[in-house]
C-alpha positions as CSV (number, residue, x, y, z in Angstrom):
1,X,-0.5,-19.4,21.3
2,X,1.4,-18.9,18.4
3,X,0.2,-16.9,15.0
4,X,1.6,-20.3,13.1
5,X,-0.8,-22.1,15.3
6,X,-3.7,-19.8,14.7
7,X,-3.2,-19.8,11.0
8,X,-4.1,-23.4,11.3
9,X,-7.8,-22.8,12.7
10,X,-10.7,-24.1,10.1
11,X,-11.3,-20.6,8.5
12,X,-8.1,-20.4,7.6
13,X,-7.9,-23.3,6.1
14,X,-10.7,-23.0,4.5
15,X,-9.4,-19.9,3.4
16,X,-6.7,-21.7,1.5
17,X,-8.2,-23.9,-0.2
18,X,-10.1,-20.8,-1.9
19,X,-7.5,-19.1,-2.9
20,X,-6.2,-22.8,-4.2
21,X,-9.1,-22.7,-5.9
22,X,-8.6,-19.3,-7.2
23,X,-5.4,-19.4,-8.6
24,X,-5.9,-22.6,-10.4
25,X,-8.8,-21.1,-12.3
26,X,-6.2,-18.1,-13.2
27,X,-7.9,-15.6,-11.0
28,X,-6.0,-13.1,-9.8
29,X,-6.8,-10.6,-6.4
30,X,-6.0,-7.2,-5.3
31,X,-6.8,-5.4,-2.0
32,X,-8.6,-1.6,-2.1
33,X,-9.1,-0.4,1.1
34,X,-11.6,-2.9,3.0
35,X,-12.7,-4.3,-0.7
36,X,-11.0,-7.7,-2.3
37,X,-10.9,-7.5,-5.8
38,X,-11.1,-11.2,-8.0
39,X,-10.1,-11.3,-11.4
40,X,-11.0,-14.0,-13.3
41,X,-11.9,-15.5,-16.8
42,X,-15.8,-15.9,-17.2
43,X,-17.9,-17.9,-15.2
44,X,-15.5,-19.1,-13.1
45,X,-16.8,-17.0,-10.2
46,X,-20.1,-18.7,-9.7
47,X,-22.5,-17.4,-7.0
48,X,-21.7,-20.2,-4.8
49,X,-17.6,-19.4,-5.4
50,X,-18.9,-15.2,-4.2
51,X,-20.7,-16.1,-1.5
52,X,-17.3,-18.4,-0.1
53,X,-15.0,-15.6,-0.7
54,X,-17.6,-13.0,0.9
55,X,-17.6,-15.5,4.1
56,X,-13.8,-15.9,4.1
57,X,-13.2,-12.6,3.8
58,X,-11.1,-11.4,6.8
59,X,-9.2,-15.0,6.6
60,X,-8.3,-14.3,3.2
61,X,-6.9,-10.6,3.9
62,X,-4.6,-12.5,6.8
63,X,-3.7,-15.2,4.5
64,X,-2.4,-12.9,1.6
65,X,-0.8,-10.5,4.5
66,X,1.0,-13.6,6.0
67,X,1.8,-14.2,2.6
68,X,3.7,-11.1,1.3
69,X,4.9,-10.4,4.6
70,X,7.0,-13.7,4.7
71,X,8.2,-12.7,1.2
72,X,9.2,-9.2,2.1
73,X,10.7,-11.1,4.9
74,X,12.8,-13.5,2.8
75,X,13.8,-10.6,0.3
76,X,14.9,-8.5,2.7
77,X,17.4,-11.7,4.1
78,X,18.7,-12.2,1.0
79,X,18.9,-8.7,0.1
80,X,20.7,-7.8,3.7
81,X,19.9,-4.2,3.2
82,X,22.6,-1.3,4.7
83,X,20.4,0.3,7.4
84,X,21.4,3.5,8.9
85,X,22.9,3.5,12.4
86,X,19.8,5.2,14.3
87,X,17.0,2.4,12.7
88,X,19.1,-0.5,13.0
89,X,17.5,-1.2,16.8
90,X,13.9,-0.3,14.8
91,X,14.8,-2.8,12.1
92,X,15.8,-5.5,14.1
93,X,12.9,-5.4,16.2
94,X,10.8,-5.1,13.6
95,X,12.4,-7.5,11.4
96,X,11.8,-10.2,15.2
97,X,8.0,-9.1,15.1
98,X,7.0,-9.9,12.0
99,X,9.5,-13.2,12.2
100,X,7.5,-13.9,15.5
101,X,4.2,-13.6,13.6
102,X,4.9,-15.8,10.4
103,X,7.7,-17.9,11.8
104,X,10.6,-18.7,9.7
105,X,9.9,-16.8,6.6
106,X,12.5,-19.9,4.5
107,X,10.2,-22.7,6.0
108,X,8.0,-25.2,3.9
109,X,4.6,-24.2,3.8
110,X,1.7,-24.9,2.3
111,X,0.0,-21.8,1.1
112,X,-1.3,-21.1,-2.1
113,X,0.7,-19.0,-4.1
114,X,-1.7,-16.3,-5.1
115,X,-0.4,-13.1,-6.2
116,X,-1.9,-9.4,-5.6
117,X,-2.6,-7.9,-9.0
């Protein structure tokens, strides 16, 4: 099974749809440690909206990792950085890993664009 595939379970999409949620309100997130951060304008974080985000937690985190790791992924193509001799075999199979877990990082998707603060 694929990670693209994965990402496509329920929690995940659930996921989305609260960090939708959250960047339409203007909320903004940051990751401390194990701790996800929401900033937001008043009273848009209800108790019911805390308690969503406490529940998706972990599928957040891999949401908004997916997410800057495809665009690391796309600015490093288009940056097409000089890499020293003895870690170009790193890069490259590095560079395949992560391509292998997100797919195609110039591909159409879906996800919310949510930036960390």
């Amino acid at each position: 099974m694929r990670m693209t595939d994965v990402m496509q379970a329920k929690p995940f999409r659930e996921a989305a749809q609260l960090l939708a949620t959250l960047a339409q309100a203007g909320c903004r997130l940051r990751i401390e440690g194990d701790r996800l951060l929401v900033y937001g304008p008043r009273r848009v974080l209800t108790g019911e909206l805390c308690e969503a985000i406490h529940r998706h937690k972990m599928a957040i985190f891999a949401l908004l990792l997916r997410h800057t790791l495809v665009r690391l992924l796309r600015v490093l193509d288009m940056a097409q950085p000089d890499i020293p001799v003895g870690v170009q075999e790193d890069f490259a199979e590095a560079w395949l890993a992560a391509v292998q877990l997100v797919g195609d990082p110039w591909a159409e998707d879906d996800e919310p664009d949510v930036r960390l603060a």
